[in-house]
C-alpha positions as CSV (number, residue, x, y, z in Angstrom):
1,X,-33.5,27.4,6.5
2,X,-31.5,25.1,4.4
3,X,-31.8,23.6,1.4
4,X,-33.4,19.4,0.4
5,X,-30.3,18.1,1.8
6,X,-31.3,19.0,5.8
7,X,-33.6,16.7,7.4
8,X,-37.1,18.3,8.0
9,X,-36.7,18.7,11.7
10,X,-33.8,19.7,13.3
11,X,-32.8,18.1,16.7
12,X,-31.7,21.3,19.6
13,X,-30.4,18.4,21.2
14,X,-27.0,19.4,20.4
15,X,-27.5,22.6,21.5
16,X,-27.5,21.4,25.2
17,X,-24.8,18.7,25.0
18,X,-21.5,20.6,26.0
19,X,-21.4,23.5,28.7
20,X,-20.2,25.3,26.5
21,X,-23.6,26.1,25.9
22,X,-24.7,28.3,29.1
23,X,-22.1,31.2,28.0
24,X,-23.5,33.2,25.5
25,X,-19.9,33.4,23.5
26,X,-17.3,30.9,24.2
27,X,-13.6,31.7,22.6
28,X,-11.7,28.6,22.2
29,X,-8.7,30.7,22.5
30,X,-9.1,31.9,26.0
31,X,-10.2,28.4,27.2
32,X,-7.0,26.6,26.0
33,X,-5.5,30.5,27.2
34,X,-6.2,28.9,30.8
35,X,-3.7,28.4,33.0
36,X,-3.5,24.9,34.0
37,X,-1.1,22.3,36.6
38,X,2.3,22.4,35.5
39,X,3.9,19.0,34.7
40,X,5.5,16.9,36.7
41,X,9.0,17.2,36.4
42,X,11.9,15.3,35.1
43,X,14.5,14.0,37.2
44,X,17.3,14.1,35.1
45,X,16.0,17.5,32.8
46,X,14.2,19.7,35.5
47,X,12.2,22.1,33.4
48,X,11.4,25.6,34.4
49,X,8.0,26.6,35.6
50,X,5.8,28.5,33.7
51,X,5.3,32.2,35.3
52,X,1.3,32.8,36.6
53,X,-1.0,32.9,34.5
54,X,1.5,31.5,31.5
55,X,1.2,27.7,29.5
56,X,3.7,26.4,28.1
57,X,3.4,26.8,24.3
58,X,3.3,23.0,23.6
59,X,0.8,22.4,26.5
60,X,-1.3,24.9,25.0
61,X,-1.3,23.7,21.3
62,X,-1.9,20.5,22.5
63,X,-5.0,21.5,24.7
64,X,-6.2,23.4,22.1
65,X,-6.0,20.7,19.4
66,X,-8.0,18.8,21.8
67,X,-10.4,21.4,22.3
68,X,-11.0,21.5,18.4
69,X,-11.5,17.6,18.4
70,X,-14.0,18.1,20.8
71,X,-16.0,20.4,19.1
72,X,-15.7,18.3,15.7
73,X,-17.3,15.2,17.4
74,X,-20.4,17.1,18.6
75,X,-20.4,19.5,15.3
76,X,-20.4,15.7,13.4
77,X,-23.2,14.3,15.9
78,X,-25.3,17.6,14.7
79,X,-24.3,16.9,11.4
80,X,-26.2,12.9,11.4
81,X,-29.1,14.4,13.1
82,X,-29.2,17.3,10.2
83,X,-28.3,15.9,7.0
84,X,-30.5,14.3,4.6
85,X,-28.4,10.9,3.8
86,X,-30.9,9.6,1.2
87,X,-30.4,12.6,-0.6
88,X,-26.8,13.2,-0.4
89,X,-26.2,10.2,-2.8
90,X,-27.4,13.0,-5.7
91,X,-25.4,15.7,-4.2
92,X,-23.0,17.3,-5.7
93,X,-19.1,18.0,-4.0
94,X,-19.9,21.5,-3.8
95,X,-23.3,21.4,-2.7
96,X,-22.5,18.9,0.5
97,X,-19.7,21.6,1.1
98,X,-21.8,24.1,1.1
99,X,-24.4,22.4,3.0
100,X,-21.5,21.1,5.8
101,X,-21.2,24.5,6.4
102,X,-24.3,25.5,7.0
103,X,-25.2,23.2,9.7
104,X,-22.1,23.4,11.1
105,X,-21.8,27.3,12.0
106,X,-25.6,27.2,13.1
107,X,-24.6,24.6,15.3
108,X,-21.4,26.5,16.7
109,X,-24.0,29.3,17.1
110,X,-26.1,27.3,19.5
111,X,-23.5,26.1,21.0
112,X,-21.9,29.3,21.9
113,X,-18.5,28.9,20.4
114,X,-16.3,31.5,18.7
115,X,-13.5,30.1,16.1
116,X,-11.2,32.1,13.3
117,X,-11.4,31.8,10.1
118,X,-9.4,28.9,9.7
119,X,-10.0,27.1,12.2
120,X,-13.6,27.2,10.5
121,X,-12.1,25.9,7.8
122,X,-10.1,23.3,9.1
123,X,-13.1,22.1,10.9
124,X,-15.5,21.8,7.8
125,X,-12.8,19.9,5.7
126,X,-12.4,17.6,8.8
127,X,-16.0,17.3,8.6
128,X,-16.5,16.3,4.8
129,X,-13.9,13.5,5.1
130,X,-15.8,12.2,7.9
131,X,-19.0,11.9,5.8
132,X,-17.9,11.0,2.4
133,X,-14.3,9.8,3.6
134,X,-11.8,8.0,5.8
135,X,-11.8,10.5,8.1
136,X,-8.2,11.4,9.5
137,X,-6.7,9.7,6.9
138,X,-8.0,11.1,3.9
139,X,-5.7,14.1,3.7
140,X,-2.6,11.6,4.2
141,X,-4.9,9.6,1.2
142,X,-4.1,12.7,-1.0
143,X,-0.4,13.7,0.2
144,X,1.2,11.8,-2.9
145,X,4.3,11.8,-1.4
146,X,3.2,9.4,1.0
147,X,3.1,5.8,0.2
148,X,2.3,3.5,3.0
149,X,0.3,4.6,5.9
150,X,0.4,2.6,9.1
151,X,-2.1,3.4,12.2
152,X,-1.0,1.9,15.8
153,X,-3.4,2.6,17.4
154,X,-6.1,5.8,17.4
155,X,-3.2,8.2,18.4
156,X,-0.2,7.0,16.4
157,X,-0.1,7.2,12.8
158,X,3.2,7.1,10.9
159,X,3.5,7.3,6.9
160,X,6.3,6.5,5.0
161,X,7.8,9.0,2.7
162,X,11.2,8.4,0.3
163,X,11.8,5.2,2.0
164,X,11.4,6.5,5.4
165,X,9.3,6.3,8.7
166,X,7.8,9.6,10.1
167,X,5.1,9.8,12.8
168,X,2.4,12.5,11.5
169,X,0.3,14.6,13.7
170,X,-3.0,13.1,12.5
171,X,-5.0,11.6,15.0
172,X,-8.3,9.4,15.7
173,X,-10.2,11.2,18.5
174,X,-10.4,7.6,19.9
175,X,-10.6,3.8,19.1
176,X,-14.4,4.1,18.6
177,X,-13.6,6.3,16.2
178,X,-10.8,4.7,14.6
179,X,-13.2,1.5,14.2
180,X,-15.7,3.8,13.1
181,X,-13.6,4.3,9.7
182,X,-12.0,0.4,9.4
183,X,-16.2,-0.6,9.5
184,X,-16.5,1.7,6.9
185,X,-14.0,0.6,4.5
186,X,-14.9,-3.3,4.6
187,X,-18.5,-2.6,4.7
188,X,-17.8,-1.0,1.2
189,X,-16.8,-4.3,-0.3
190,X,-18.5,-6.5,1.5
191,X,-16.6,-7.6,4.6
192,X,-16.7,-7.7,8.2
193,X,-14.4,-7.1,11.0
194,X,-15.4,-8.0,14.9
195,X,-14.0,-10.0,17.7
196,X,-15.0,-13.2,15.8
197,X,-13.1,-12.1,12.7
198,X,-10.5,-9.3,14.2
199,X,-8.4,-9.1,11.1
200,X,-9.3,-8.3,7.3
201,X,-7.9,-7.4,3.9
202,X,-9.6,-5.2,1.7
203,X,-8.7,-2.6,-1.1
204,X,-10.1,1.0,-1.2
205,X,-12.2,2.7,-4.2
206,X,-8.7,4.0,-5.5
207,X,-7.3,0.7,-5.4
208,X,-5.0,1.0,-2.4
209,X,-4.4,-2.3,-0.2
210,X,-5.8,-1.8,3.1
211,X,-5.3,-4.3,5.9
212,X,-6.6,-3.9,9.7
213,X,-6.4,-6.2,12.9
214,X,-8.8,-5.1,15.9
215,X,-8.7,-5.7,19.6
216,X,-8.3,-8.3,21.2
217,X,-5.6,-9.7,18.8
218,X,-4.4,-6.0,18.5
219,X,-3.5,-5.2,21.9
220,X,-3.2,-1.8,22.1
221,X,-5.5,-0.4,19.7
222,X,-6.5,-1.4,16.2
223,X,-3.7,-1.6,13.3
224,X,-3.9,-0.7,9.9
225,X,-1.5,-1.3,6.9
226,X,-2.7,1.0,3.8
227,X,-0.2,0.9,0.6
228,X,-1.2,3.5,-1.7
229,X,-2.3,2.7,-5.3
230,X,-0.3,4.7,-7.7
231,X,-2.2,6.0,-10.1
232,X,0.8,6.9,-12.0
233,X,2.4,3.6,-13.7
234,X,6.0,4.3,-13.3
235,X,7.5,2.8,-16.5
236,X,11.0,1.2,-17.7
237,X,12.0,4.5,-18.5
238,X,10.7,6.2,-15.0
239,X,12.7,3.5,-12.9
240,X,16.3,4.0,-15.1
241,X,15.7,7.7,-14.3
242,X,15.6,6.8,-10.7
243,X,18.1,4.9,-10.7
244,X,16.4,1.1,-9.8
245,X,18.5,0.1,-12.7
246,X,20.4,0.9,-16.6
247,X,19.2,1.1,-19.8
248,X,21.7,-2.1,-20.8
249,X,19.5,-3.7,-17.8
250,X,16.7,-2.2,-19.4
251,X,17.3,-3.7,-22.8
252,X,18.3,-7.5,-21.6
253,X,14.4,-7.2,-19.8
254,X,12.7,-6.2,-22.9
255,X,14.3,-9.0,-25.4
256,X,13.7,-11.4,-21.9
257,X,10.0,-10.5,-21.9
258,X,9.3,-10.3,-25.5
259,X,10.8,-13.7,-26.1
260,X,8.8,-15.2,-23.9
261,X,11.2,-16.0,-20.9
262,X,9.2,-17.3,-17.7
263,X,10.1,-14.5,-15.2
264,X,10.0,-14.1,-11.2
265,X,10.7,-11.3,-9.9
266,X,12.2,-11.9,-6.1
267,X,12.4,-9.4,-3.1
268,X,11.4,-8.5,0.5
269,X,8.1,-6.3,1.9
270,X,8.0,-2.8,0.3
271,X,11.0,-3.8,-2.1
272,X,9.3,-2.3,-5.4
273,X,8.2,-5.9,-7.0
274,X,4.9,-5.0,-8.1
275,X,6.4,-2.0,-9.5
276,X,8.9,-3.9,-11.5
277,X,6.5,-6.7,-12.8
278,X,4.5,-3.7,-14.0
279,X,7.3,-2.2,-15.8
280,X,8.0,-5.4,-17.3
281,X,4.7,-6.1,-18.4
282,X,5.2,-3.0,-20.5
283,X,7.4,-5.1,-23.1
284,X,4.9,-7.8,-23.3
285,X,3.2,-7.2,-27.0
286,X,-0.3,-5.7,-27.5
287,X,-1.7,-8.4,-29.4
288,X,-1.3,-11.1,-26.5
289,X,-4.4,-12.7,-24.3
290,X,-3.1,-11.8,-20.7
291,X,-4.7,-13.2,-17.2
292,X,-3.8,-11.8,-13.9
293,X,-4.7,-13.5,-10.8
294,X,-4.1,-11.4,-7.2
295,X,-5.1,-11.7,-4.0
296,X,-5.4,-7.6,-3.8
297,X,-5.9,-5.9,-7.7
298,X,-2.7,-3.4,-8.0
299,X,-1.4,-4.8,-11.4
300,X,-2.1,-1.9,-13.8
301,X,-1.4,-3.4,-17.7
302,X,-1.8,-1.7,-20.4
303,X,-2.6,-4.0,-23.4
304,X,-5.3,-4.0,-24.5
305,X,-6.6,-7.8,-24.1
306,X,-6.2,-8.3,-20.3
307,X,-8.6,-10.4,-18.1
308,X,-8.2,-9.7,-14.5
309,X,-9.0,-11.7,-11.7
310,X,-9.1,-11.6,-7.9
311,X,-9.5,-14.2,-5.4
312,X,-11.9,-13.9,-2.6
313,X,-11.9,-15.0,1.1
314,X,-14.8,-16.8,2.9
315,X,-17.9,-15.3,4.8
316,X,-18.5,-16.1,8.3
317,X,-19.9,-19.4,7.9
318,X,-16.4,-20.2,5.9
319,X,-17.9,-20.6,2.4
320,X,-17.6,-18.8,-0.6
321,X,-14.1,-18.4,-0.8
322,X,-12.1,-18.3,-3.8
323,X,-8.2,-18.9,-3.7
324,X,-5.8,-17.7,-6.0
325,X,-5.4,-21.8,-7.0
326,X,-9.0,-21.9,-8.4
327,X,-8.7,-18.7,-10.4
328,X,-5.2,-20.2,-11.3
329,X,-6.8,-22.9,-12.2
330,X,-10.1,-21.7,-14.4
331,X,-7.3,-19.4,-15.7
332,X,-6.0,-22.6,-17.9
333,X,-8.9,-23.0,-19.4
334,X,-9.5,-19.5,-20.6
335,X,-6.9,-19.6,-23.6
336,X,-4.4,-17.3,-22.2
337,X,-1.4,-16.6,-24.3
338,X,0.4,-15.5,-20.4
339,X,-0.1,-15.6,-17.2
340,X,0.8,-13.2,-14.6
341,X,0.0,-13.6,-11.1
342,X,0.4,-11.1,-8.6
343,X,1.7,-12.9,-5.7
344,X,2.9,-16.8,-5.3
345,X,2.6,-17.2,-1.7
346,X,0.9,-21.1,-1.5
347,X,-0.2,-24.3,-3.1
348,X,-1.0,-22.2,-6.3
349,X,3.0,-23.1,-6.7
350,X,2.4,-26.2,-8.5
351,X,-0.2,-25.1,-11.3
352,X,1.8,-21.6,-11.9
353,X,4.6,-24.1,-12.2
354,X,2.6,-26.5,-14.8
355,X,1.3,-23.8,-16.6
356,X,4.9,-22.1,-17.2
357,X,6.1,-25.6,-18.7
358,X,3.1,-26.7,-20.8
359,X,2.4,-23.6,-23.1
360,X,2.1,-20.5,-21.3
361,X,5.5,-19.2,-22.1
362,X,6.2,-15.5,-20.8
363,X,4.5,-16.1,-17.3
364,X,5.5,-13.9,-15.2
365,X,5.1,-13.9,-10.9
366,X,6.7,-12.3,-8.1
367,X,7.6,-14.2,-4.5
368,X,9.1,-13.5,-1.2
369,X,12.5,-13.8,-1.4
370,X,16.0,-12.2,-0.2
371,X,18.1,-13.6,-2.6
372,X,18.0,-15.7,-6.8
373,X,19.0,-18.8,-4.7
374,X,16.5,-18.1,-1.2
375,X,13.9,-17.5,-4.2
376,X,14.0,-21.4,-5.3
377,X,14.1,-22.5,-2.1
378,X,11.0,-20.6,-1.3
379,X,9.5,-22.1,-4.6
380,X,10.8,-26.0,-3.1
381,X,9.5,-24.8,0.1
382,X,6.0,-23.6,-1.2
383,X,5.2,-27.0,-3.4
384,X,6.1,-29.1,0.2
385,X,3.6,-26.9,2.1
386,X,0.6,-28.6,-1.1
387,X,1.2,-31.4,0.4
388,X,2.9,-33.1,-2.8
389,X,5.3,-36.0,-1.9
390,X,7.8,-35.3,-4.7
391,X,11.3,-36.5,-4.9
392,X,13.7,-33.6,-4.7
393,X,15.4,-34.0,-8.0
394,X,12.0,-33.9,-9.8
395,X,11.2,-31.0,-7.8
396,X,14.2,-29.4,-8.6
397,X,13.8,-30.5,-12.4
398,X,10.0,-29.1,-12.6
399,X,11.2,-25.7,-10.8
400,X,14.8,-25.1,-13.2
401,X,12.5,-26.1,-16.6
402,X,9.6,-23.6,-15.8
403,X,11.3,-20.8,-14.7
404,X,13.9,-18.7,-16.9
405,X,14.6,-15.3,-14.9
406,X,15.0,-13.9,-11.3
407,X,14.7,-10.7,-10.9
408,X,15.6,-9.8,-7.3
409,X,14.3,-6.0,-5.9
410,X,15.8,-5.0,-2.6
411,X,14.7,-1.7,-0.5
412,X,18.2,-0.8,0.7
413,X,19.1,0.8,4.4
414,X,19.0,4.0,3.0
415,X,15.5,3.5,1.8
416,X,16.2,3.2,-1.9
417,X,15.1,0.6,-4.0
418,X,17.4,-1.6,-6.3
419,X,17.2,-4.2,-8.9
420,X,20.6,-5.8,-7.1
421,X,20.4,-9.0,-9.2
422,X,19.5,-10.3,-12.7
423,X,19.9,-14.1,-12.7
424,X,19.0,-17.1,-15.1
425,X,18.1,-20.5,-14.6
426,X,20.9,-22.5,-16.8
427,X,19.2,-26.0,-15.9
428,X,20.5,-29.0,-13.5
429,X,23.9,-30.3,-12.6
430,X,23.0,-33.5,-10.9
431,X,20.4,-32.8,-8.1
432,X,21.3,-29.2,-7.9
433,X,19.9,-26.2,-9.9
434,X,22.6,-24.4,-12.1
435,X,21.9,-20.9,-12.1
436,X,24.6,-17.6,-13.6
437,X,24.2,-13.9,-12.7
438,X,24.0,-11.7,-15.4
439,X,23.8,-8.2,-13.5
440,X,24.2,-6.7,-10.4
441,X,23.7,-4.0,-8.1
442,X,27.2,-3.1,-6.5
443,X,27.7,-1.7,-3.1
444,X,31.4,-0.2,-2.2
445,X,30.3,2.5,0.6
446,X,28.2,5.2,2.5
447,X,28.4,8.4,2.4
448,X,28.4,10.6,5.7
449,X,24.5,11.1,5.8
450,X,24.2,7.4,5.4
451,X,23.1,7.6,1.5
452,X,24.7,4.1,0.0
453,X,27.2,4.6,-3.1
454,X,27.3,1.4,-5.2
455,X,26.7,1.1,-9.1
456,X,25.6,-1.3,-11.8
457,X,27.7,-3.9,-13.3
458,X,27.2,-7.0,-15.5
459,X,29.3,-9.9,-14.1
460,X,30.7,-10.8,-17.5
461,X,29.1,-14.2,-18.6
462,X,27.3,-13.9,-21.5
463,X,23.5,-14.5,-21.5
464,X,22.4,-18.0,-21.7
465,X,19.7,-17.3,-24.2
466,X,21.7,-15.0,-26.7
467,X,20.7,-17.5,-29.3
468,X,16.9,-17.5,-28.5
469,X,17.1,-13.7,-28.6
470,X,18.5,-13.5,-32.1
471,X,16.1,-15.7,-33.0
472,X,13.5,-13.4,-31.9
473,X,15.3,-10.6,-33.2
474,X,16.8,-9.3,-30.2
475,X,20.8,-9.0,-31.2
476,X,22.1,-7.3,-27.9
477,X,25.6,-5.7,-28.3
478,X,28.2,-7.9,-26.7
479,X,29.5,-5.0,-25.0
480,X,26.1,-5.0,-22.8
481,X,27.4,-7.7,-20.7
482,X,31.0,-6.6,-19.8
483,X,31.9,-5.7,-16.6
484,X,32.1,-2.5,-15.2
485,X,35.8,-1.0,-14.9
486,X,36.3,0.7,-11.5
487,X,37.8,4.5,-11.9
């Protein structure tokens, strides 16, 4: 018998549903043990036979992890006809373990099959993460060395790890299954994704940004984009230690930030610009009124007065939605002493742009960029796409008066990640913006395992705002902004 959590009747349905069930014991060893067809050959790498009555050892890992998958789909089917859901929501961890377990070696019993110890073990994880996770992907959820997952399809998973690509050996048992999970985590906040509406964005309990496209718009099987929350805020000092950028770096962002200079920071996909804008939200002081608008929450701040704010996209019927323009928007009204928005991507351009020249000193946003000068193209680019028929001097004039700083963040070949540029916006010279770097990341070679050598160097010019940052109290060294002397 088990305990409140088990249903009141339990199906023998199961029992039946995999011939397995006509043996009396079953070892999964000996069936994946059998010998099987040997594989058809390559022309150009003939490889040798196995002897009678021998499988390869590949051939026979990979039947066997089928095998296992196997019995974990019917072991889970006994598991929704067994469990008590209803209940489970006052379950505790150890007691839906415990209960997992139960139900899952009677079952095995029933249906004949022997398995080791760990294989039992394996198997009742697997099974837990089914019920009260993401299934497959939970244990890659908890590998904090991985930061971006990405799912081609149910039998191809690859994480990224140091800056790098590696396929995993984590599958879906199949796409059913795989849109089994993607159901489950939009259905927690509210969203839906079908053949009418094959593609969604969504963020996880922890905070991680998850993204999924299904068939027929994903051709081969469903994709999914997760990128992991940190739940560790890596701070100014964390990203000198790695070597992003230098303390002298370090100390022209803090007297930027706490005087109040309106800051972008610039870079490609995956180049560390959410990290950096949290980092530099770090100088901002605690006795500031703070907004944040994002499409996706990841901004972690720690003052202490911080309103936070999300947009939302529309239901079926196409209302509802809320961009990041209308929070932008409401956001002007709310008294905020900054404003920080996540991601300008749109027509939200034009008020981030307003609110950064009447009052709102300090703003701070990041964009899609590869370069300081790409970055206020993009911004001329993004206020053309709102539909505003402005002259492109006053355009120019409205972008070189709001903004201050560029910060640019690249994710190098070798998979590091740089703060390659410090810019500032000096103002206009005629119809063009005048703009002076003040640091820079380096390059002068590889080494032989492809890691790139390159340092840190200021370019020489002095800082355009040295007088605003004495003002503020922020006397920075003169030495800060000399070059670098090559050895």
């Amino acid at each position: 018998m088990f305990s409140k959590y088990k249903k009141p009747t339990i199906s023998k349905d199961v029992a039946t549903a995999t011939p397995a069930a006509s043996n009396p014991k079953v070892n999964v060893a000996a069936i994946a043990a059998a010998p099987q067809q040997p594989a058809r050959q390559s022309m150009m790498k003939p490889k040798p036979s196995p002897r009678p009555g021998e499988v390869a050892p590949m051939d026979k890992d990979k039947r066997r992890k089928e095998r296992l998958g196997e019995i974990k789909l019917e072991l889970h089917k006994a598991l929704l006809d067994n469990l008590n859901l209803a209940a489970l929501e006052t379950a505790t961890e150890q007691e839906l373990k415990s209960e997992i377990n139960a139900i899952a070696n009677e079952t095995l019993e029933e249906m004949g099959i022997v398995l080791n110890r760990d294989e039992r073990q394996t198997l009742s994880q697997d099974l837990f993460f089914e019920v009260t996770g993401l299934g497959p992907l939970e244990t890659l959820l908890k590998d904090d060395t991985v930061n971006d997952i990405l799912v081609n399809g149910p039998q191809q998973i690859f994480v990224e790890r140091d800056g790098k690509l590696q396929l995993t050996d984590v599958t879906f048992k199949d796409e059913r299954h795989l849109l089994r999970i993607i159901d489950k985590i939009v259905s927690a906040v509210g969203r839906r994704v079908d053949e009418s509406n094959p593609y969604v964005d969504a963020r996880l309990a922890d905070g991680s940004r998850f993204n999924a496209m299904v068939p027929p718009i994903a051709v081969d099987g469903s994709l999914v984009s997760i990128r992991k929350f940190k739940k560790d805020k890596l701070g100014i000092e964390d990203l000198v230690n790695f070597g992003a950028f230098t303390e002298e770096m370090a100390a022209y962002l803090q007297a930027a930030v706490s005087t109040r200079l309106n800051v972008i920071v610039s870079g490609g996909t995956g180049s560390g610009k959410t990290t950096t804008l949290n980092a530099l939200s770090s100088f901002i002081d605690d006795s500031e009124r703070i907004l944040t608008i994002e499409d996706t929450a990841e901004l972690q701040l720690q003052q202490t007065h911080v309103g936070r704010m999300e947009s939302r996209p529309p239901n079926v019927e196409g209302r509802g939605g809320v961009s990041q323009r209308d929070c932008l928007k409401n956001a002007l009204r709310m008294r905020p002493d900054r404003i920080i928005v996540g991601e300008t991507r749109g027509e939200e351009v034009i008020d981030m742009l307003q609110a950064m020249n009447t009052g709102h000193d300090g703003s701070m946003t990041t964009i899609h960029a590869n370069s300081a000068r790409d970055g206020i193209s993009r911004l001329e680019n993004m206020i053309a796409m709102a539909g505003i028929d402005m002259p492109i001097k006053a355009m120019r004039s409205q972008i070189s008066s709001a903004v201050n700083l560029i910060v640019q963040a690249s994710r190098l070949q070798d998979g590091s990640r740089r703060m390659t540029s410090i810019t500032e916006i000096t103002g206009m010279e005629g119809d063009v913006i005048s703009m002076q770097e003040i640091f820079r990341y380096q390059r002068v070679g590889l080494t032989p395992d492809n890691k790139i050598i390159g340092h840190f160097t200021a370019t020489g010019v002095r800082s355009h705002f040295s007088e605003r940052f004495k003002l503020w109290g922020y006397d920075l060294p003169p030495a800060i902004f000399e070059p670098m002397v090559a050895e």
